[in-house]
Gaussian input, Z-matrix of N, CA and C with variables (Angstrom, degrees):
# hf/3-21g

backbone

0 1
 N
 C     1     B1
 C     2     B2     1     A1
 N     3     B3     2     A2     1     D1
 C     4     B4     3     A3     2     D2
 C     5     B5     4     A4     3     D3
 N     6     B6     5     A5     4     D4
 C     7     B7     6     A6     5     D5
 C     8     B8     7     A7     6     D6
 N     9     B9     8     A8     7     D7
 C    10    B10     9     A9     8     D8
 C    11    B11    10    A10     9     D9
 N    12    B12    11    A11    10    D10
 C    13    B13    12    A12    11    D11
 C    14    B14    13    A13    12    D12
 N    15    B15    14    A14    13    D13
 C    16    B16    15    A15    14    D14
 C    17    B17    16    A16    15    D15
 N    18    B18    17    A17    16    D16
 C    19    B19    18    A18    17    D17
 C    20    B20    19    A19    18    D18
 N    21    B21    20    A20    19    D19
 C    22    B22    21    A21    20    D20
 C    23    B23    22    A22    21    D21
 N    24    B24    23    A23    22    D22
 C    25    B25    24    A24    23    D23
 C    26    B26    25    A25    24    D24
 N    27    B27    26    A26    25    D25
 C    28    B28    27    A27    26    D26
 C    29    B29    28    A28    27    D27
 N    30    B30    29    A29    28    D28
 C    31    B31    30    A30    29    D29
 C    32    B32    31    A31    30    D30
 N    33    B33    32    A32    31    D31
 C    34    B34    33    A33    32    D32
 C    35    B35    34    A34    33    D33
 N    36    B36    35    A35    34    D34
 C    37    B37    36    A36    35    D35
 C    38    B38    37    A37    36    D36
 N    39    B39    38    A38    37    D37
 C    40    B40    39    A39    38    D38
 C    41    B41    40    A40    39    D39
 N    42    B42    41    A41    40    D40
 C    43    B43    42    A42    41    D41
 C    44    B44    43    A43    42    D42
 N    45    B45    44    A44    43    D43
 C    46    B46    45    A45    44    D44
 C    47    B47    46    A46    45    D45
 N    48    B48    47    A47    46    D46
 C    49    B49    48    A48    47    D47
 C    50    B50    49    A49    48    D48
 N    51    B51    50    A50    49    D49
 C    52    B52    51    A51    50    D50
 C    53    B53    52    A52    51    D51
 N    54    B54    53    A53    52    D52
 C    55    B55    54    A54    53    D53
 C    56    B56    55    A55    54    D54
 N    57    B57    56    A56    55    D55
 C    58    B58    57    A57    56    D56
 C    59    B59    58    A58    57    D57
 N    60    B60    59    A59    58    D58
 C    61    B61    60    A60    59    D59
 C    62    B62    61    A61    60    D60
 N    63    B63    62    A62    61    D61
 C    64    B64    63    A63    62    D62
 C    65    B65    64    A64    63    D63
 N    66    B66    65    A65    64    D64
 C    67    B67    66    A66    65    D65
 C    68    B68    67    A67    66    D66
 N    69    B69    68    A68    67    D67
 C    70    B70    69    A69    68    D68
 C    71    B71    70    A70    69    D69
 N    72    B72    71    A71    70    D70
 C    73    B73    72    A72    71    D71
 C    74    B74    73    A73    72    D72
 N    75    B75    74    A74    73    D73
 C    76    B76    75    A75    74    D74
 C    77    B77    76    A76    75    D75
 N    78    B78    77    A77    76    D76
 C    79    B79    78    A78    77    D77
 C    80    B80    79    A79    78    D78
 N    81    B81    80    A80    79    D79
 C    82    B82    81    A81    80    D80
 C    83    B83    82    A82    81    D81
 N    84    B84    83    A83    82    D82
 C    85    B85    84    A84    83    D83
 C    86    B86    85    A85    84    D84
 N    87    B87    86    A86    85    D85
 C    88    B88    87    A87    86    D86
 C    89    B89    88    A88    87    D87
 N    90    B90    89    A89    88    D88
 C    91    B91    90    A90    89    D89
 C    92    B92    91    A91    90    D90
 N    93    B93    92    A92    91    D91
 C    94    B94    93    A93    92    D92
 C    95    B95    94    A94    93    D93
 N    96    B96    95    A95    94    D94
 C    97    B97    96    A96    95    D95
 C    98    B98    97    A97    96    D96
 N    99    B99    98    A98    97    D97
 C   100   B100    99    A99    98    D98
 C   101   B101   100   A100    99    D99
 N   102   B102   101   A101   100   D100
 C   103   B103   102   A102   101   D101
 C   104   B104   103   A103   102   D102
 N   105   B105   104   A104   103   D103
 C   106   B106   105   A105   104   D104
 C   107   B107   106   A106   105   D105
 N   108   B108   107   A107   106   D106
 C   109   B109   108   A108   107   D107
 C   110   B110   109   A109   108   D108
 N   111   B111   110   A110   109   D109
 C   112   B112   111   A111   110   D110
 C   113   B113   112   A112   111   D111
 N   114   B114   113   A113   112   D112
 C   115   B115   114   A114   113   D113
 C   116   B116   115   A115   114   D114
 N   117   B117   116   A116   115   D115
 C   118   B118   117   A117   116   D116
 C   119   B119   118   A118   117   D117
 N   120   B120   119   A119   118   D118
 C   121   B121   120   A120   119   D119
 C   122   B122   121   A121   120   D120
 N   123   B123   122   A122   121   D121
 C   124   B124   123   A123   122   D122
 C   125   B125   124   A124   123   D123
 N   126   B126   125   A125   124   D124
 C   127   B127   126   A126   125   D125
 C   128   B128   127   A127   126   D126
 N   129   B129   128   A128   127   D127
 C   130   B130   129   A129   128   D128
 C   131   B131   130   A130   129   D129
 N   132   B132   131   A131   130   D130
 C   133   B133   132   A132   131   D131
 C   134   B134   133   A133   132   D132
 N   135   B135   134   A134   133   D133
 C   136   B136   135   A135   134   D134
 C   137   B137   136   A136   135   D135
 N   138   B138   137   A137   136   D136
 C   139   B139   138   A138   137   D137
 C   140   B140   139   A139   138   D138
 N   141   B141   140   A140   139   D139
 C   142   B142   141   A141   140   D140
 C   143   B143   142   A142   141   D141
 N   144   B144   143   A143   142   D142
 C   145   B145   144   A144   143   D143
 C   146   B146   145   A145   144   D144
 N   147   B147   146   A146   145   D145
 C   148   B148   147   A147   146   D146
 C   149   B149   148   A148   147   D147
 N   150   B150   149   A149   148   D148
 C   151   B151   150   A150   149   D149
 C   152   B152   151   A151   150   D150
 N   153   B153   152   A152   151   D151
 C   154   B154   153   A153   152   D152
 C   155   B155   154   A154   153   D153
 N   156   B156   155   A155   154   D154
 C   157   B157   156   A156   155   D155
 C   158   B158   157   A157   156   D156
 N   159   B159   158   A158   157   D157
 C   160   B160   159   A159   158   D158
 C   161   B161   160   A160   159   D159
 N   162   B162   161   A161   160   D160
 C   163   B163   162   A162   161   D161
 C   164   B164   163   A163   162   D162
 N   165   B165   164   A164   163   D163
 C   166   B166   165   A165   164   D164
 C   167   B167   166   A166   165   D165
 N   168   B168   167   A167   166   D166
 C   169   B169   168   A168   167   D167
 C   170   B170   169   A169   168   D168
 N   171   B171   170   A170   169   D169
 C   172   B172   171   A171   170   D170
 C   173   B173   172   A172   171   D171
 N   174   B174   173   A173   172   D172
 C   175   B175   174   A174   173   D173
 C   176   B176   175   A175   174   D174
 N   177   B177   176   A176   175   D175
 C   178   B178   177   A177   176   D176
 C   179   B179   178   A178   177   D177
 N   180   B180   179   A179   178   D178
 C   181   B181   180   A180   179   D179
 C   182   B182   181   A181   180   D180
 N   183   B183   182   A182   181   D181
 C   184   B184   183   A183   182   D182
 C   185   B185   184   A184   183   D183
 N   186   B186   185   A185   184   D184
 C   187   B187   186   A186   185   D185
 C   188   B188   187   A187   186   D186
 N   189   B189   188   A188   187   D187
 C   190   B190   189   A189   188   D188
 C   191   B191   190   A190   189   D189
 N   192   B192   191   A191   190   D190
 C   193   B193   192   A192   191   D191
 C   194   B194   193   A193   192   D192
 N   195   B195   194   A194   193   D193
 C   196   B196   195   A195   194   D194
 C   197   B197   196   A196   195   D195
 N   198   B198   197   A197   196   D196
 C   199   B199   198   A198   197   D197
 C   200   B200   199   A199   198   D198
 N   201   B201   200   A200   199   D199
 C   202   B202   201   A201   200   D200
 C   203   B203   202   A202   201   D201
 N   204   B204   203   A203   202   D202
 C   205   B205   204   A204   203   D203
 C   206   B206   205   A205   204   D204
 N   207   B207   206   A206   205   D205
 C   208   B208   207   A207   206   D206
 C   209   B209   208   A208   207   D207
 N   210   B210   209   A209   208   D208
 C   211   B211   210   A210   209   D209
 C   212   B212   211   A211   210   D210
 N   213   B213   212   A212   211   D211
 C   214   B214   213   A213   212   D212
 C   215   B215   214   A214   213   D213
 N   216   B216   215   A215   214   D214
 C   217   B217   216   A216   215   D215
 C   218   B218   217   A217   216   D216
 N   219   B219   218   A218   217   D217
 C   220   B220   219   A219   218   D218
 C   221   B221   220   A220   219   D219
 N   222   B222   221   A221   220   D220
 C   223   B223   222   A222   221   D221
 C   224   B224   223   A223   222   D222
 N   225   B225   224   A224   223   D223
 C   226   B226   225   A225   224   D224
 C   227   B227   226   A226   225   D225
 N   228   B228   227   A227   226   D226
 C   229   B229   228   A228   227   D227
 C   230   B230   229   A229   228   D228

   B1=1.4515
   B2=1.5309
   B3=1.2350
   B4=2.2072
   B5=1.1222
   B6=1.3262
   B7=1.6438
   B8=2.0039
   B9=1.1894
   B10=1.3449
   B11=1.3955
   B12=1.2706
   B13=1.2409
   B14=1.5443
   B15=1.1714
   B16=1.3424
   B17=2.1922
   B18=1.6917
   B19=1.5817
   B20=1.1008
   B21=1.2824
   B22=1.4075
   B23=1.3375
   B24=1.3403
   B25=1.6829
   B26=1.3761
   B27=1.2361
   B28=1.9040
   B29=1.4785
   B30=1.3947
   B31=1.7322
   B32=1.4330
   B33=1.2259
   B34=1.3019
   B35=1.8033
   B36=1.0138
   B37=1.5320
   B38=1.5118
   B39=1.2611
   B40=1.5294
   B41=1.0162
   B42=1.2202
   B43=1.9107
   B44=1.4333
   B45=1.0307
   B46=1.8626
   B47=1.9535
   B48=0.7964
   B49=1.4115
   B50=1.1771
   B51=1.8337
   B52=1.3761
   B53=1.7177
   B54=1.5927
   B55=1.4969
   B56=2.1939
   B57=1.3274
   B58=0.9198
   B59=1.9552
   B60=1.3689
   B61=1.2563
   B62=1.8667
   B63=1.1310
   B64=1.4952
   B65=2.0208
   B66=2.0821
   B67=1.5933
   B68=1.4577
   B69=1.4313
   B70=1.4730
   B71=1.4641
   B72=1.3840
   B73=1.2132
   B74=1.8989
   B75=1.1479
   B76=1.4282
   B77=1.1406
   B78=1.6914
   B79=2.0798
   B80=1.3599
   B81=1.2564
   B82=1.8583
   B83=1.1102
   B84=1.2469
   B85=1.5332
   B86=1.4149
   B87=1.5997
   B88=1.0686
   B89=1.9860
   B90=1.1047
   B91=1.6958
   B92=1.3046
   B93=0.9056
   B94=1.5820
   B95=1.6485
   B96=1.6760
   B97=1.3079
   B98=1.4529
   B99=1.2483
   B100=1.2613
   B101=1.4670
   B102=1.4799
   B103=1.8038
   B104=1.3018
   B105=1.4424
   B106=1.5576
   B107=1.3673
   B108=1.2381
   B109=1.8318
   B110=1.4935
   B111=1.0118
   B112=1.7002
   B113=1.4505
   B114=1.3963
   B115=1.2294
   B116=1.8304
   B117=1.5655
   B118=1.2011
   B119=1.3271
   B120=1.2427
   B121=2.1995
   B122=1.4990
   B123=1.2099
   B124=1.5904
   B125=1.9962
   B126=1.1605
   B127=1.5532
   B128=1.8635
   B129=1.6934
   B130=1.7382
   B131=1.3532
   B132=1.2460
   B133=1.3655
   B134=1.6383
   B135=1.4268
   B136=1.6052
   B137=1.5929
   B138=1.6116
   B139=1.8076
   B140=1.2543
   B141=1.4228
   B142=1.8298
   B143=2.2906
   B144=1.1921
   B145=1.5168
   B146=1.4924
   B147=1.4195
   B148=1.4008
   B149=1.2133
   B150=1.4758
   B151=1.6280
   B152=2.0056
   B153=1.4526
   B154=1.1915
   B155=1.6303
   B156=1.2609
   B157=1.6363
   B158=1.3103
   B159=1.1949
   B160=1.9082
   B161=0.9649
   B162=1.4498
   B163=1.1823
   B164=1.6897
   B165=1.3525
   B166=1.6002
   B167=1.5232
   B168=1.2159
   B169=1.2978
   B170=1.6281
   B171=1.4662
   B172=1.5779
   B173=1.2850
   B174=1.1658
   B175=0.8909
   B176=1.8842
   B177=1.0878
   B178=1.8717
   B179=1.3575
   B180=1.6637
   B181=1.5391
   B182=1.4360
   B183=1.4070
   B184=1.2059
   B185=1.2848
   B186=1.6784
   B187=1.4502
   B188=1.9926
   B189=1.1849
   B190=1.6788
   B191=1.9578
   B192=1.5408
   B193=1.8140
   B194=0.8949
   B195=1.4653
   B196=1.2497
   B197=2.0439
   B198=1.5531
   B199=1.4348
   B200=1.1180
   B201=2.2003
   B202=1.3388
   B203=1.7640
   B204=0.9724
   B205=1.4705
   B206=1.4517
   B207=1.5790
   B208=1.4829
   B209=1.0670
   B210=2.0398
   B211=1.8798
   B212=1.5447
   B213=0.9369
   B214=1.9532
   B215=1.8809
   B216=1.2838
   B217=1.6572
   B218=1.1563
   B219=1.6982
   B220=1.8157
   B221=1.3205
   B222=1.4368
   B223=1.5001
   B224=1.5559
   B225=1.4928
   B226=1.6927
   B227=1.9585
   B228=1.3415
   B229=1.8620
   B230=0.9896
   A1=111.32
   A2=98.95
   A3=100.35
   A4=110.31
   A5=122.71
   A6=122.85
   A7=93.96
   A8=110.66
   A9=109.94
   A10=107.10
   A11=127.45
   A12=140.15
   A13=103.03
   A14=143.61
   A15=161.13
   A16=94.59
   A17=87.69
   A18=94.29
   A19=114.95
   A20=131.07
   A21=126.12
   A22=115.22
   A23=129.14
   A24=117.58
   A25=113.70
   A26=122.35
   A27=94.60
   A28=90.46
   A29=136.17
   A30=120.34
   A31=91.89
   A32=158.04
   A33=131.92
   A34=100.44
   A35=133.33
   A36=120.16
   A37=122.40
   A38=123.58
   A39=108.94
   A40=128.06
   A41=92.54
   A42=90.04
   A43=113.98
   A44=114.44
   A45=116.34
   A46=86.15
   A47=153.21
   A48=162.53
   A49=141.46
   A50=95.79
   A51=100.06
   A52=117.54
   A53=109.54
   A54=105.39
   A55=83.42
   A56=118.26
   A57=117.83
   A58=130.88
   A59=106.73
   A60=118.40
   A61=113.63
   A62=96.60
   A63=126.76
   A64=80.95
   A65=82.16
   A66=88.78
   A67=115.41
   A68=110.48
   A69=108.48
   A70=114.15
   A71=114.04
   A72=114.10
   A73=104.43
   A74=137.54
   A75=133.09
   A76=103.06
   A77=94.81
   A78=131.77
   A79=89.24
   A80=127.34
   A81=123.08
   A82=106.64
   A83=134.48
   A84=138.12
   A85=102.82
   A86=138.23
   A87=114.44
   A88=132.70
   A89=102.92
   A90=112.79
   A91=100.34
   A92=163.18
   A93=155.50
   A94=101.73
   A95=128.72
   A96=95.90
   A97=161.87
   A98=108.66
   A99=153.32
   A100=107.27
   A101=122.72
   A102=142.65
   A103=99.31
   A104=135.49
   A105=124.86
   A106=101.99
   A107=132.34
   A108=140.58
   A109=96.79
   A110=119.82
   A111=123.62
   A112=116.90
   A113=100.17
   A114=108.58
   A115=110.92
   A116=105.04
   A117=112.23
   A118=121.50
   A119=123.85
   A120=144.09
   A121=99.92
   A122=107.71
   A123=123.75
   A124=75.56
   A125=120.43
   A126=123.06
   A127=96.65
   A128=99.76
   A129=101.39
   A130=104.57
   A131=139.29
   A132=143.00
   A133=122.41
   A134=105.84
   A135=115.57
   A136=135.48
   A137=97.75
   A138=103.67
   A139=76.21
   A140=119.45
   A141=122.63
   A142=89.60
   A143=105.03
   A144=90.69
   A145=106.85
   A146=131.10
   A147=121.05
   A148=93.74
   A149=140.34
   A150=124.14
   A151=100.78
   A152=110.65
   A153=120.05
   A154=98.39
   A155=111.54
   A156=111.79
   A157=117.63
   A158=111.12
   A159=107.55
   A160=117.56
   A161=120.68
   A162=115.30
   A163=89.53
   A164=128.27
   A165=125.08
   A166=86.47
   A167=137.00
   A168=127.43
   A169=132.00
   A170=90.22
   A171=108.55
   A172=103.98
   A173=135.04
   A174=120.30
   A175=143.85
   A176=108.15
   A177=129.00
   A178=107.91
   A179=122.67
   A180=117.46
   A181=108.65
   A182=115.65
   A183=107.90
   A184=134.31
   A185=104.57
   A186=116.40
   A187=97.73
   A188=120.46
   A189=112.42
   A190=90.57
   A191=97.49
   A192=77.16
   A193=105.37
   A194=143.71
   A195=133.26
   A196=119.55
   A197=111.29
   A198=118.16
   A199=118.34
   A200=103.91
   A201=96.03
   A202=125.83
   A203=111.13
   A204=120.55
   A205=127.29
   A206=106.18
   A207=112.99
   A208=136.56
   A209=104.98
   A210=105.68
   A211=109.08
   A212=109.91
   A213=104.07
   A214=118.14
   A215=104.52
   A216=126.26
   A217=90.31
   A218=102.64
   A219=112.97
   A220=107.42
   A221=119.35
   A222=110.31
   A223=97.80
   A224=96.02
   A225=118.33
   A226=104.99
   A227=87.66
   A228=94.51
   A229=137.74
   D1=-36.87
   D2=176.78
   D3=-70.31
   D4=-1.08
   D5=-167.22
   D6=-94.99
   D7=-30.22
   D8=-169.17
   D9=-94.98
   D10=-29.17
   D11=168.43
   D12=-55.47
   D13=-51.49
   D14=-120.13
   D15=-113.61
   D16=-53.26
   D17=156.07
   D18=-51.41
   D19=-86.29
   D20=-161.75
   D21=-70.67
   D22=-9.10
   D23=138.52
   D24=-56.10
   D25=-34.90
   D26=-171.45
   D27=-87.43
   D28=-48.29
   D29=-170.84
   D30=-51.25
   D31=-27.58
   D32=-163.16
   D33=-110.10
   D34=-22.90
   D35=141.82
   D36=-53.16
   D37=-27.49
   D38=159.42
   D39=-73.64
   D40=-25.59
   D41=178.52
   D42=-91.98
   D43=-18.23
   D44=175.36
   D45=-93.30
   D46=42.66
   D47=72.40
   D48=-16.54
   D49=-65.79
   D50=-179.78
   D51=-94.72
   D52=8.53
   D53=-162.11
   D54=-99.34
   D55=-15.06
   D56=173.26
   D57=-44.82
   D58=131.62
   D59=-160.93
   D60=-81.12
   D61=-46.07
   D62=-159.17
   D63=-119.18
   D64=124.49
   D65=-178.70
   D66=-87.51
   D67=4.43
   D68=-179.50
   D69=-99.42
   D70=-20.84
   D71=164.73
   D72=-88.93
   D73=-9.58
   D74=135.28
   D75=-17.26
   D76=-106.96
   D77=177.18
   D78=-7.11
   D79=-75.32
   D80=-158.52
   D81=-61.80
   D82=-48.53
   D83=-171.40
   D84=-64.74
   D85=-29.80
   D86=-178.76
   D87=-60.87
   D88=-17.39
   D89=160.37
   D90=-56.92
   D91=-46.17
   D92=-163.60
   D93=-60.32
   D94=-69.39
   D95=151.69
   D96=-58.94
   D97=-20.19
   D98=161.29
   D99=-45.49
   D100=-48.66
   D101=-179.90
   D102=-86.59
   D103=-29.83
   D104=-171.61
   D105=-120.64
   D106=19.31
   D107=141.30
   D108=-78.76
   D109=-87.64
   D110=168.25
   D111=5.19
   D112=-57.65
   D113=-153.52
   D114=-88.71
   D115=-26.14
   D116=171.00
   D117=-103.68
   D118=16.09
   D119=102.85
   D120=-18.19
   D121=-85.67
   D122=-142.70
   D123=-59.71
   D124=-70.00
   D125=-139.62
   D126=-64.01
   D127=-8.68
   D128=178.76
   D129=-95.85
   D130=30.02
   D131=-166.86
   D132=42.40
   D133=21.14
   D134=159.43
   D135=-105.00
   D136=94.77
   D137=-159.05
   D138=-61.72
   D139=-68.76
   D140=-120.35
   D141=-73.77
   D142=-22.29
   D143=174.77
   D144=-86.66
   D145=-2.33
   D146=179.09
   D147=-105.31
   D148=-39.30
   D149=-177.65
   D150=-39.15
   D151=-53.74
   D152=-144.80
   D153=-85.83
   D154=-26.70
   D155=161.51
   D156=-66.71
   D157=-22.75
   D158=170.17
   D159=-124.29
   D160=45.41
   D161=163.04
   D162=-137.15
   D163=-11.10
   D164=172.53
   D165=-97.77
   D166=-60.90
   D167=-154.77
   D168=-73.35
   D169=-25.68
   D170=175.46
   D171=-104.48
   D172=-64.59
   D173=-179.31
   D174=-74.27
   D175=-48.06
   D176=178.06
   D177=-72.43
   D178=-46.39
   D179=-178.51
   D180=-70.60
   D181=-49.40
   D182=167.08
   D183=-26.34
   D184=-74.91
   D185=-165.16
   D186=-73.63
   D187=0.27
   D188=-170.41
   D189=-92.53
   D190=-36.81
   D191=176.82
   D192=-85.82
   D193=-41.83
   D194=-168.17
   D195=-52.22
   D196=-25.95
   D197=160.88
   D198=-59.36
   D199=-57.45
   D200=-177.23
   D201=-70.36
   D202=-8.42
   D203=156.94
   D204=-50.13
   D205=-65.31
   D206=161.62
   D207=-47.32
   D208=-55.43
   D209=164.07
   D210=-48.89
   D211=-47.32
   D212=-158.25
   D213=-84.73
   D214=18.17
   D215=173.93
   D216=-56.98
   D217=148.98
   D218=156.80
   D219=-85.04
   D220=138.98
   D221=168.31
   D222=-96.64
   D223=140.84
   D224=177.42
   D225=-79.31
   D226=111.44
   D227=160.33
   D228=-53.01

């Protein structure tokens, strides 16, 4: 049953993703699926693929768009 629960946390982190306005609050939100893939690793008896799903998925993808988001802003004149 946590395995399906764990699903429909990440389909509903993508979609509270994609309904997002502002791409930097996107970029951050993407760990939310990223944290409940991970997590339904660990609950499938795969540490070493959930260590590495949350630590690329929650953490590194995140923060790599969330920069490239920031560098590539228009600055207002």
């Amino acid at each position: 049953m946590i395995e399906y629960v764990l699903m429909i946390i990440t389909i509903l982190g993508a979609i509270l993703v994609l309904m997002q306005r502002d791409l930097l609050k996107a970029a951050i939100l993407t760990g939310i699926p990223g944290a409940a893939i991970a997590f339904l690793y660990q609950s499938l008896l795969a540490p070493d693929v959930a260590l590495t799903q949350a630590i690329v998925g929650s953490a590194i993808v995140p923060v790599f768009f969330a920069l490239a988001v920031y560098k590539t802003r228009r600055v207002e004149e």
